[in-house]
C-alpha positions in Angstrom: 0.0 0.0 0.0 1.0 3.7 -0.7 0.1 6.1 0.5 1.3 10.6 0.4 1.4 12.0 3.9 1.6 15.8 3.3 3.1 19.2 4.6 0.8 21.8 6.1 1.3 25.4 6.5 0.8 27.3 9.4 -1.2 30.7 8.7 -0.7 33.0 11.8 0.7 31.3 15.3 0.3 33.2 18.6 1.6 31.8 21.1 -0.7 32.7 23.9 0.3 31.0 27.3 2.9 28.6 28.7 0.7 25.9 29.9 1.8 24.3 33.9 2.8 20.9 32.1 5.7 23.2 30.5 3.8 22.9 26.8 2.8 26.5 25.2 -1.3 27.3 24.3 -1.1 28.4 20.5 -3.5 29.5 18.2 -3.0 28.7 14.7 -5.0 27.7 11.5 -3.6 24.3 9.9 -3.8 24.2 6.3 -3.1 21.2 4.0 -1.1 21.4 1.2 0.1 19.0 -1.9 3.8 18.9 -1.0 4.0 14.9 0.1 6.3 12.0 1.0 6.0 8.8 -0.8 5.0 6.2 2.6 4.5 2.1 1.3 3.4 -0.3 3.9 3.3 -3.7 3.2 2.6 -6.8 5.4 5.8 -8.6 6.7 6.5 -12.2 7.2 9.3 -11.7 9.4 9.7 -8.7 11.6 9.0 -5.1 11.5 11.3 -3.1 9.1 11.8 0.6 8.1 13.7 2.5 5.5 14.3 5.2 4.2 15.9 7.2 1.3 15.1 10.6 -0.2 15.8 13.2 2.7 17.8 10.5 5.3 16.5 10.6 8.8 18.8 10.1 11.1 18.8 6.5 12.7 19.9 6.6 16.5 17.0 6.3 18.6 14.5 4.0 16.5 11.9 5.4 19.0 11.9 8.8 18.0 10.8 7.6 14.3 7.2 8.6 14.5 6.2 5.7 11.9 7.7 3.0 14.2 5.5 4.9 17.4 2.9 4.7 15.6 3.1 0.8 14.5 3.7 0.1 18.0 0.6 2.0 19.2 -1.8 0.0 16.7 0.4 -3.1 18.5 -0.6 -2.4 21.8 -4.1 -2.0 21.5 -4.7 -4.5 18.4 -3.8 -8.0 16.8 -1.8 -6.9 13.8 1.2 -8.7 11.9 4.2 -7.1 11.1 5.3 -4.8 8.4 7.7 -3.2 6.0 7.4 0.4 5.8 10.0 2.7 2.9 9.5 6.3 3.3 10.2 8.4 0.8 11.6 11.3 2.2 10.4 14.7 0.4 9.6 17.3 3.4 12.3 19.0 4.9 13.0 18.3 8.3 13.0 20.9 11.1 10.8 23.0 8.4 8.1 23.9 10.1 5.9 21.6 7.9 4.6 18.7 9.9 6.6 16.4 7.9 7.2 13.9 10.9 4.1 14.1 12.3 1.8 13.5 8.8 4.1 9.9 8.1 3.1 9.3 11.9 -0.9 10.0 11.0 -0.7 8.3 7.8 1.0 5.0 9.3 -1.7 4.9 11.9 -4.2 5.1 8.8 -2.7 3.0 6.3 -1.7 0.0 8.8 -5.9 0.5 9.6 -6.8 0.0 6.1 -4.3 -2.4 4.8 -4.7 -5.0 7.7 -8.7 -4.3 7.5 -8.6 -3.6 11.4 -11.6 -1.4 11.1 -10.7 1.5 14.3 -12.8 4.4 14.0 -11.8 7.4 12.6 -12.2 9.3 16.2 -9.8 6.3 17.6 -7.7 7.3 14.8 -7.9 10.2 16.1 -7.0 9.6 19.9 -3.9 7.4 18.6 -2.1 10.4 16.6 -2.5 12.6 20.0 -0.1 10.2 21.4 2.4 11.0 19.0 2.6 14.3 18.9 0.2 17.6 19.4 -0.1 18.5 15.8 0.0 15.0 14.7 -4.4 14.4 14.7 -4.6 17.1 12.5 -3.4 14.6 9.6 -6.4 12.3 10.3 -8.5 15.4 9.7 -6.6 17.0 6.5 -8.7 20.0 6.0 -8.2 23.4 7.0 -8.9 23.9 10.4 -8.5 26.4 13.5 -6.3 24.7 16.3 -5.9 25.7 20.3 -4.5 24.2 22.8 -1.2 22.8 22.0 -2.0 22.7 18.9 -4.4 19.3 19.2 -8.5 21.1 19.4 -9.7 21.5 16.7 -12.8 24.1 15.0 -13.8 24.4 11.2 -12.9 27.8 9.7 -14.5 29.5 6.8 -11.4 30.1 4.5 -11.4 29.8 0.6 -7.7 30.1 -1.2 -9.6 28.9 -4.2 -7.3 30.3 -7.3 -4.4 31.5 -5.6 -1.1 30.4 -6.0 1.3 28.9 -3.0 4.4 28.8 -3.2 7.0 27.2 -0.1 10.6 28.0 0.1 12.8 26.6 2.5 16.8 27.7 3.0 17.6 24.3 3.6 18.2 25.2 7.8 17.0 23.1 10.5 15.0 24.6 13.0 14.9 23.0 17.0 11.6 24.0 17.6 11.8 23.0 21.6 14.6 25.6 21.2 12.0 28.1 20.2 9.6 27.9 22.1 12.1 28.4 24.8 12.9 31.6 23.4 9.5 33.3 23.5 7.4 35.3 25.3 3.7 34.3 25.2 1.3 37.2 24.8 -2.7 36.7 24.1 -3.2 38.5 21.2 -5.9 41.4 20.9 -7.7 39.8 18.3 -8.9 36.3 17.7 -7.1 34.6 15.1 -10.0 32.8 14.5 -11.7 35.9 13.1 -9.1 37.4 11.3 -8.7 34.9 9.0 -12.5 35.6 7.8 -11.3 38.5 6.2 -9.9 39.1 2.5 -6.0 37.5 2.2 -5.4 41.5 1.0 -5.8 42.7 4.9 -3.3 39.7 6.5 -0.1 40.9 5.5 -0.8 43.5 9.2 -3.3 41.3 11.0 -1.9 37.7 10.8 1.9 37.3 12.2 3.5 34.3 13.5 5.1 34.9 16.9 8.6 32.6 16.2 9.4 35.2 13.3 11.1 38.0 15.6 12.9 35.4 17.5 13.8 32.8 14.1 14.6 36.1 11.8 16.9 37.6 14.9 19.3 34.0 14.3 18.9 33.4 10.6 18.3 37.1 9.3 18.3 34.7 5.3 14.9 33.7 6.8 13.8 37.1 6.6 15.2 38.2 3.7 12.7 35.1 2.0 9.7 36.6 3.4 10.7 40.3 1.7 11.6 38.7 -1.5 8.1 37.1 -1.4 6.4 40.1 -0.9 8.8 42.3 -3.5 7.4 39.7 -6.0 4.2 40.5 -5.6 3.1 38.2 -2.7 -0.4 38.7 -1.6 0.4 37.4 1.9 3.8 36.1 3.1 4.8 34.3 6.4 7.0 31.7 8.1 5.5 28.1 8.8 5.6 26.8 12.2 8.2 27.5 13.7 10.0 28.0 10.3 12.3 27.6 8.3 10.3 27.6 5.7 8.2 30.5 4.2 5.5 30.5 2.2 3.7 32.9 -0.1 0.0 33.7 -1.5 0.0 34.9 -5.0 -2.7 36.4 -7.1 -1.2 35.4 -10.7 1.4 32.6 -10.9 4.9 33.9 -9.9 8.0 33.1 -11.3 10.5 32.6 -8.6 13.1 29.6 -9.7 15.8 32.1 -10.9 15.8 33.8 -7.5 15.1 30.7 -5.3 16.7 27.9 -7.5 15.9 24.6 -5.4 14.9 26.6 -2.5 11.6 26.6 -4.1 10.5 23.0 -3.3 6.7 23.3 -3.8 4.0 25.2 -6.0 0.4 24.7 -6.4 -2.8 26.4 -7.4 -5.3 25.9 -4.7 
């Protein structure tokens, strides 16, 4: 079986409180975008296997590999046989994406489908919180408004419908514990939620992401992206996550590869 986990992007991220468990309350919108891996699962009649090629993922702690966590989770709880999972590397890593967390969703699902184990999709659900905050939002794939650490969910009324996106990413890798240690939450004056109701003209000075001051201060090339973006006639321009990767909103298709090269690793129409 084979299956695409995708990126996301992050449109706004305030980071509003730092919770007593030491996590961090965010608000954020989660959107799904085409940029994939390449994830084949197939029933083992030995033991569990992984590998990898593409972008390499570094091998010392197998536990840490979110697509093994997530086999043994379905392990726990269910009769399953082993497998063989390749992955297909294609989403940086440390790029504020959701690369890691997407394989981990889409393992959950694609074990679920191909081994006809038949868990509902709100245990699906429940499962991918145990791998990581942003991980459930995978199970959901649609646009959505997440609190919390990142894990409750709402519907939003957004529609991108005709513009262009557009991710570049400087190739950096961004410790986002590391960030989060960094800043300063601050409840923002205006829900999030409601901003993103209005036109993508107004964003560019009502939507921010909070890691920007504190990611642009270290890698100032970061920065320099995002004003490149907008020089080229980005609608609306912003890190992901906590970065390194920035994305833009464009009315008319740009034309970027001569300034980016292969820092330009994803465009689509939505």
């Amino acid at each position: 079986m084979i299956v695409f986990p995708n990126a996301k992007i992050n449109i706004g991220l305030n980071v509003v409180e730092k919770r007593p468990d030491g996590f961090h309350n965010i608000e954020t919108v989660f959107f799904p975008t085409g940029l994939s891996d390449i994830l084949e699962i197939n029933n083992s009649r030995k033991d569990f296997s992984f590998t990898n090629t593409g972008i390499i993922i570094e091998q010392g702690n197998a536990d840490n590999n979110l697509c093994y966590k997530a086999y043994n989770l379905l392990k726990q709880n269910h009769s399953i046989n082993p497998v063989n999972i390749h992955l297909h590397k294609q989403i940086p890593i440390g790029a504020g994406l959701g690369g890691g967390s997407s394989d981990g969703s889409f393992t959950l699902q694609a074990i679920n489908n191909l081994q006809n184990l038949n868990i509902d999709h709100s245990i699906l659900i429940e499962y991918a919180k145990n791998l990581g905050s942003d991980c459930p939002f995978f199970i959901l794939n649609k646009p959505v408004f997440a609190s919390g650490t990142g894990n409750i969910f709402e519907s939003i009324n957004i529609n991108l419908k005709g513009f262009y996106l557009v991710i570049v990413n400087p190739g950096l890798h961004i410790n986002t514990a590391k960030a989060y240690s960094q800043i300063k939450p601050v409840k923002p004056k205006q829900s999030l939620k409601k901003l993103i109701e209005k036109p993508v003209e107004n964003w560019e000075n009502t939507i921010f992401n909070d890691f920007e001051p504190i990611i642009f201060n270290d890698f100032p090339q970061i920065e320099e992206i995002k004003q490149t973006l907008y020089s080229t006639g980005a609608v609306y321009a912003s890190m992901s996550g906590s970065g390194s990767s920035v994305f833009g909103l464009y009315k008319d298709k740009p034309q970027l590869k001569e300034i980016f090269g292969n820092q330009v690793i994803w465009e689509e129409q939505l």
